[in-house]
C-alpha positions in Angstrom: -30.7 -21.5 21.7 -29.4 -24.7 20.9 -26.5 -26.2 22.7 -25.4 -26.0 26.6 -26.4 -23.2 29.1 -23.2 -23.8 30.8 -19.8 -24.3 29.7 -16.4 -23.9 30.3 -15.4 -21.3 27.9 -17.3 -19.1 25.5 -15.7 -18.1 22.2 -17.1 -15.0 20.8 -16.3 -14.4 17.6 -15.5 -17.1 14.5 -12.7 -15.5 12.9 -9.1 -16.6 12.7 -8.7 -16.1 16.1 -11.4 -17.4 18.0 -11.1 -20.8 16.0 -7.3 -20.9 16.3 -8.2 -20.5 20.5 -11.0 -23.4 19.7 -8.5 -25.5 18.7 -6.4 -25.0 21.2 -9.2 -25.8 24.0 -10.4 -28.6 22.3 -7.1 -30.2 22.2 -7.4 -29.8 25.7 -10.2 -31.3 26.7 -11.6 -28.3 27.4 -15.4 -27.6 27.4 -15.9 -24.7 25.0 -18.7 -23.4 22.6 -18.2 -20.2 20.0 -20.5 -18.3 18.9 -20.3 -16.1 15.3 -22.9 -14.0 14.9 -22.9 -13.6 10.9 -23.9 -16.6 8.3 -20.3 -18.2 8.2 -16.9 -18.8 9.5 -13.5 -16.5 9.1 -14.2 -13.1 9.7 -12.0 -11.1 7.3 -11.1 -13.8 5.6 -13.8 -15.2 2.9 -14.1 -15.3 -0.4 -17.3 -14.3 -2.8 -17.8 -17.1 -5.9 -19.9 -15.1 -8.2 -20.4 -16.8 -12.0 -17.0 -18.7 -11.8 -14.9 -15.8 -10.4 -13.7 -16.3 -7.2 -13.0 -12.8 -5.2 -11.7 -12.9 -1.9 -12.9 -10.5 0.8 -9.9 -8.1 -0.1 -6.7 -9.1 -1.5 -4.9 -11.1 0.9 -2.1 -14.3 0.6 -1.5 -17.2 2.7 2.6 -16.8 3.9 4.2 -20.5 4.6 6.3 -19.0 7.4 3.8 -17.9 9.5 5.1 -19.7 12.7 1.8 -20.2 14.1 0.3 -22.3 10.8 2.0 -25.5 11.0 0.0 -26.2 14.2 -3.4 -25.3 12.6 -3.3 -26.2 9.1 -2.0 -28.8 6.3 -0.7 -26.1 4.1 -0.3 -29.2 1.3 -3.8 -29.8 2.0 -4.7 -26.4 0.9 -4.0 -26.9 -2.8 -1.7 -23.8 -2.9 -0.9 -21.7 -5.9 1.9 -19.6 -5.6 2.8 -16.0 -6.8 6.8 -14.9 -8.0 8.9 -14.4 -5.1 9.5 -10.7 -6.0 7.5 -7.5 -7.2 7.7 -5.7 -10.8 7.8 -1.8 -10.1 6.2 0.6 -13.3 8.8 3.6 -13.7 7.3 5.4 -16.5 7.5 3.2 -19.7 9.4 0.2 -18.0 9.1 -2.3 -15.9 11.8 -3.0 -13.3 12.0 -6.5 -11.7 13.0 -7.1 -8.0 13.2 -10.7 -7.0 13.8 -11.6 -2.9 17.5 -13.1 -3.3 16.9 -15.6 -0.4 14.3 -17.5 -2.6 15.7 -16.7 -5.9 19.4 -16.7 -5.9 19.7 -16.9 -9.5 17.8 -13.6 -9.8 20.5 -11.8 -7.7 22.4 -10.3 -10.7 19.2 -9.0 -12.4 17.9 -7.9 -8.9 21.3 -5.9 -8.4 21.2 -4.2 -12.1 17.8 -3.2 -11.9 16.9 0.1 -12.8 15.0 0.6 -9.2 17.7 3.4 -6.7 20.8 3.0 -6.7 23.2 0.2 -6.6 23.7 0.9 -2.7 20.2 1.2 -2.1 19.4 -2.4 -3.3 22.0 -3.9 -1.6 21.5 -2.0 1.7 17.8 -3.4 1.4 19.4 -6.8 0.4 21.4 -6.4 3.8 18.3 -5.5 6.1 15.9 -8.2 4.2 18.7 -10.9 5.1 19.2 -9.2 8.9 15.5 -9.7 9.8 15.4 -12.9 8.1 18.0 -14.9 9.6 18.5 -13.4 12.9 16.9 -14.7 15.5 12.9 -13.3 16.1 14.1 -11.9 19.5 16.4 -10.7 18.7 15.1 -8.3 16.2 12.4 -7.3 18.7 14.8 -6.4 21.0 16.3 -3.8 19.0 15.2 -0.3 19.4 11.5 0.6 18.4 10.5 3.6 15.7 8.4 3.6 12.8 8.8 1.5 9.4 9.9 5.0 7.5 12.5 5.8 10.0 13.6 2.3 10.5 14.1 2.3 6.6 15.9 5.8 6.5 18.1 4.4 9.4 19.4 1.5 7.5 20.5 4.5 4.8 17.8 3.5 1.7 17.8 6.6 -0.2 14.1 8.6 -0.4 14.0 7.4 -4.4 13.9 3.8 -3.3 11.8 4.0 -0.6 9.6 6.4 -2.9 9.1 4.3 -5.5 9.2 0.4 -4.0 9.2 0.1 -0.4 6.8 2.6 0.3 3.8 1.4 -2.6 4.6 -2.5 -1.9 4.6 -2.1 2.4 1.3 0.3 2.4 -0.5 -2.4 1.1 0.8 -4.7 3.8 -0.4 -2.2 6.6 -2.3 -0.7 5.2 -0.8 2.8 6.3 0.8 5.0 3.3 2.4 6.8 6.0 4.5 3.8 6.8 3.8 5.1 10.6 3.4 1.2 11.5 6.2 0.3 13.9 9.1 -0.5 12.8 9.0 -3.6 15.1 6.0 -4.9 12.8 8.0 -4.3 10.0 11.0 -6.4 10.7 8.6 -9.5 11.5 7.0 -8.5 7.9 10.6 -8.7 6.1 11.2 -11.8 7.9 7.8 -13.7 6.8 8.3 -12.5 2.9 12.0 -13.5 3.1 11.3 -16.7 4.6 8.1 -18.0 3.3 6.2 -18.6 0.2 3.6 -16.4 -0.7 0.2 -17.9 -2.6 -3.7 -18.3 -1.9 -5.4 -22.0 -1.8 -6.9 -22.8 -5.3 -10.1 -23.2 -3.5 -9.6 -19.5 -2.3 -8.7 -17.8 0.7 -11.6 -18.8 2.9 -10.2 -22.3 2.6 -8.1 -21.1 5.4 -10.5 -20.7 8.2 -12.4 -23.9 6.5 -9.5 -26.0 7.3 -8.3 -24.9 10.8 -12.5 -25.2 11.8 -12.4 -28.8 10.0 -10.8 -30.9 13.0 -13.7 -29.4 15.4 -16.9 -30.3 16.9 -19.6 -28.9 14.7 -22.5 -28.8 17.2 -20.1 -26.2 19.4 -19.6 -24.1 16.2 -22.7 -21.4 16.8 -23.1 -19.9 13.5 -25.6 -16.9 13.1 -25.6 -16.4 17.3 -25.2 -12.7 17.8 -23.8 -11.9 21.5 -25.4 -8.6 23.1 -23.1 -8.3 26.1 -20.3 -9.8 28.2 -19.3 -9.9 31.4 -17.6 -12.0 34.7 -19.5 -15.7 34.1 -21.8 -14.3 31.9 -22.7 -14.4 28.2 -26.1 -12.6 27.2 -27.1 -13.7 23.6 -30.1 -13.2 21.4 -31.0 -16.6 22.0 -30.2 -15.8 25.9 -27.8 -16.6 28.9 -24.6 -18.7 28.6 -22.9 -19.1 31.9 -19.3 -20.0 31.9 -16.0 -20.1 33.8 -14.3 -18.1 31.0 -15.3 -15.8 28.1 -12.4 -14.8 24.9 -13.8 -12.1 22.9 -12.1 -12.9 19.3 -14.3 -10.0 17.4 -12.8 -7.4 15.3 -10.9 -4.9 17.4 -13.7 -2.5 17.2 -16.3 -4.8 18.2 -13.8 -5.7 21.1 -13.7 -2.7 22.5 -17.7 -2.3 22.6 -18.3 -5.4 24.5 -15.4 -4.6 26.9 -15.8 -1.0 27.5 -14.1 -0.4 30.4 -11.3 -2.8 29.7 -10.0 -2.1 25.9 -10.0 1.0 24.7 -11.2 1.6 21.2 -8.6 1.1 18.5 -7.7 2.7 15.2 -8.1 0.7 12.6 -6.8 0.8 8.3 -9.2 0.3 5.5 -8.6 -1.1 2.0 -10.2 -1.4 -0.8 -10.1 -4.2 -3.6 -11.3 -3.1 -7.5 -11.8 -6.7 -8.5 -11.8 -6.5 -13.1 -12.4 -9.7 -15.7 -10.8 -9.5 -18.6 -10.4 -11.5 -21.9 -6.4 -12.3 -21.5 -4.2 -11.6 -19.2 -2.3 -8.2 -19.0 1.2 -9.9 -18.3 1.4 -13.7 -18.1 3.0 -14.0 -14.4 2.0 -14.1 -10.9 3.5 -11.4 -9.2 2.7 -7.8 -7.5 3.3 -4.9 -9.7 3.8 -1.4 -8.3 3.1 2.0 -8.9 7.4 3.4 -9.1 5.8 6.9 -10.7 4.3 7.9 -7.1 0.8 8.3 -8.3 -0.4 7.2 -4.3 -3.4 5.6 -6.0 -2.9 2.1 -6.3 -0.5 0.4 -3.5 -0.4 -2.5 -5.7 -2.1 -4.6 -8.1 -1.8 -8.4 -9.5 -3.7 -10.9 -11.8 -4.8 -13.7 -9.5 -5.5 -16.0 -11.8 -2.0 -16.1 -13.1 -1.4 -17.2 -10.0 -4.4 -19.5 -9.5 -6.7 -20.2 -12.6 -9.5 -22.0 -10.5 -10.0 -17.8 -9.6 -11.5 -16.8 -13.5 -13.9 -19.1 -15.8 -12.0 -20.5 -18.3 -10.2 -18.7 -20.5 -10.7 -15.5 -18.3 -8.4 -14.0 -16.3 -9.1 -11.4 -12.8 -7.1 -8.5 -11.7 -7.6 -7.3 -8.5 -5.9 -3.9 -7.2 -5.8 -2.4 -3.7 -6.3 1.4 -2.6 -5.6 2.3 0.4 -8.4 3.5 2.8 -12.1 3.7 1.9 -12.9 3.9 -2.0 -16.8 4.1 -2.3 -17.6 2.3 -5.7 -18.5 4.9 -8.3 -18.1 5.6 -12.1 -15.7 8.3 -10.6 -13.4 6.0 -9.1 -14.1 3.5 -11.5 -12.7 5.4 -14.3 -9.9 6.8 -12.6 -8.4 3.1 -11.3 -8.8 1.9 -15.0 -6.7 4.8 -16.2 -3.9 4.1 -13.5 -4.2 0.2 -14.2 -3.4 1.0 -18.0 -0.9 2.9 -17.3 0.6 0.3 -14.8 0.2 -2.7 -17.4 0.4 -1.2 -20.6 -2.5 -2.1 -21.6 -6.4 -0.7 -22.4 -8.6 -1.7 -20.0 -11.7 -0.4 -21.6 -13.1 -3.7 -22.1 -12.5 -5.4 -18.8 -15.7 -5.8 -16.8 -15.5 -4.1 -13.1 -16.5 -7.7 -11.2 -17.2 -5.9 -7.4 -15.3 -3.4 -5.5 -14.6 -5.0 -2.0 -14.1 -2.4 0.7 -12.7 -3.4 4.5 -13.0 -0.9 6.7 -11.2 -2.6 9.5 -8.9 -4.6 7.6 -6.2 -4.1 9.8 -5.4 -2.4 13.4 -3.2 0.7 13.2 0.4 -1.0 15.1 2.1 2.6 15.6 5.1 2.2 18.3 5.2 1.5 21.0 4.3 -2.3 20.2 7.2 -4.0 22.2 7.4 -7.5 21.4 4.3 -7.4 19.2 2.5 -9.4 22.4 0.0 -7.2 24.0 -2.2 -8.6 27.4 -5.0 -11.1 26.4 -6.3 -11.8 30.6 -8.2 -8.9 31.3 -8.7 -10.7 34.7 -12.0 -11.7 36.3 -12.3 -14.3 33.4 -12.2 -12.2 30.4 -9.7 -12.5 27.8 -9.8 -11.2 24.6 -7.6 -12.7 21.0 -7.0 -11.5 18.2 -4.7 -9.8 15.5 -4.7 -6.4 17.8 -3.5 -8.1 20.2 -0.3 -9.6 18.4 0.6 -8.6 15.1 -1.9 -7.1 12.4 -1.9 -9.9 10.4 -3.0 -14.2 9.8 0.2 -14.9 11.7 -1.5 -12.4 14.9 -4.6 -13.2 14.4 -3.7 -17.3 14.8 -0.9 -16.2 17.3 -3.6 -14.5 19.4 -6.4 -16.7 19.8 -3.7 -19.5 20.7 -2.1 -17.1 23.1 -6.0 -16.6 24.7 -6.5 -20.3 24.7 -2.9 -20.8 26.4 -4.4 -18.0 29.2 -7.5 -19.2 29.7 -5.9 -23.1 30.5 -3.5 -21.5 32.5 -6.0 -19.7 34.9 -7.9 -22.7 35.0 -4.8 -24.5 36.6 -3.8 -26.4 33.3 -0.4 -27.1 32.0 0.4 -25.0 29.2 2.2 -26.1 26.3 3.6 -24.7 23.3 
């Protein structure tokens, strides 16, 4: 091994979280070293650049009002392209348009005459968007916990409008078609979309974890250093011992729970899958989500990226990605059947667009079923152990960074350290 038998803190784990807890010992003055045991940075978040077409690992979006950002990254640095502050919903041979009336005020009238529910429905959901968004964040976790459908239902949406919008466009969020995720989740979720700006960096979504790693040491950044076992003082690595006064585990959830056996227990976790197409031109010529409002359950939701962000397609290409829910093994089967649903979605044949990669995560999210309380689950597992990561807050960016600066904030504070924000 190269670099320090002894240190402070060990990082395991290169992800969102476990640089986001890097940063915050580093700033500091914290001795610290983290070790990633594949070929790169990020974890879940990367993107693939294969013959000009960048494909991230999944479809996934940077939100601007991820609270935990600011502190991490230059989100003007990023080069961000942005997608339509709204979703287009397929109901048989139209397309229905809602736009988020916070960010789009002048889209309010066409929002409200939209052919999506009812009249009451879309301004009940215009009532609960505004709710989460402008009251305060403790407030709304203070308020009684159940899951996302019931929390829906409760705030009287009708079944057709949850059916056919809330229900396609949130699944892909969690990742759960049940819409069992809790309800507390769920109002942070409204919150962030009503608040925020959605897009991805030009450079691609692994410009993230590029950015919040640039300000660090690279010589404490142990790329390809695959840890075998933890324990009180005690790192055991292929390359061998690491002795420390701390150790944050900042794996995936499931890797989490094998290193710390007899502390976390084994989580479950959501899948997606991303069918990643090229084609000639673009399907529709804007950057925003279009759902499935027929109920097919197929597709949660599918968008043209490069509409959004051209530096994603060679020139004069454009790439379509769309997410299934759960595990979608790549085959001329399931090939044939998401180009028939995308054609019916866009309008369009898709005969002729080229099937780019099929990009499955099977932990792309932990399953947040209530109880989660205040979204803020223990990171000090005591005897020096702490563990960060989206499992831990909420299952998203915004948890994952949350979490490794909540670990961080822990491990300073055991070590006698004032402990800012």
């Amino acid at each position: 091994m190269s670099g320090p038998v002894e240190v402070d803190v060990v990082i395991i784990g290169g992800g969102l979280a476990g640089l986001s807890a890097a940063r915050r010992l580093d700033r500091a003055g914290v001795e610290w070293l983290l070790m990633e045991a594949s070929d790169r940075l990020g974890g879940r978040v990367a993107t693939d650049v294969v013959d000009g077409w960048r494909m991230d690992r999944g479809f996934q979006v940077l939100n601007t009002a991820y609270p935990r950002l600011p502190a991490l990254a230059d989100v003007d640095a990023l080069d961000m392209r942005w997608f339509t502050s709204g979703v287009l919903v397929r109901r048989g041979h139209s397309l229905h348009r809602l736009e988020n009336p916070l960010r789009e005020p002048l889209a309010t009238p066409q929002t409200l005459l939209s052919g999506i529910g009812t009249l009451t429905d879309r301004l009940r959901f215009a009532a609960l968007v505004t709710r989460c968004a402008t009251l305060p964040a403790a407030r709304l976790l203070e308020m009684p916990e159940t899951t996302t459908q019931a929390m829906l239902r409760g705030a009287g949406l009708s079944h057709r409008i949850i059916e056919e919008v809330l229900r396609p466009f949130l699944s892909g969020v969690f990742a759960d078609r049940s819409l069992e995720t809790s309800s507390h989740v769920a109002a942070m979720v409204l919150r962030s979309f009503a608040r925020g700006r959605i897009g991805v960096p030009a450079a691609g979504m692994a410009a993230l974890p590029a950015a919040i790693a640039g300000p660090l040491p690279f010589p404490q950044l142990l790329i390809g250093a695959r840890t075998l076992s933890v324990g009180p003082g005690m790192v055991v690595t292929e390359g061998g011992e690491i002795r420390c006064r701390a150790v944050i585990v900042a794996t995936d959830p499931v890797s989490a729970a094998a290193l710390l056996p007899r502390r976390l227990p084994v989580p479950d976790v959501q899948s997606l899958t991303t069918f990643y197409f090229g084609a000639g031109h673009a399907p529709i010529d804007e950057p925003i989500l279009l759902l499935d409002g027929d109920r097919r359950e197929i597709i949660a939701n599918t968008v043209v990226m490069s509409n959004a962000a051209p530096e994603y397609a060679p020139g004069g290409k454009s790439l379509i990605a769309a997410t299934v829910v759960g595990v979608s093994a790549p085959s001329s089967a399931s090939e044939a059947v998401i180009r028939v649903e995308l054609s019916r979605m866009y309008g369009t044949p898709t005969d002729d667009w080229e099937l780019l990669n099929v990009v499955t995560v099977p932990q792309a999210l932990p399953a947040a079923r209530p109880p989660q309380a205040r979204l803020r689950k223990p990171v000090n597992l005591g005897d020096g152990l702490f563990v960060a990561g989206d499992h831990r807050d909420s299952p998203s960016i915004q948890g994952a960074l949350a979490g490794g600066w909540r670990a961080a904030g822990a491990v300073l504070a055991s070590f006698g350290a004032r402990v800012g924000v």
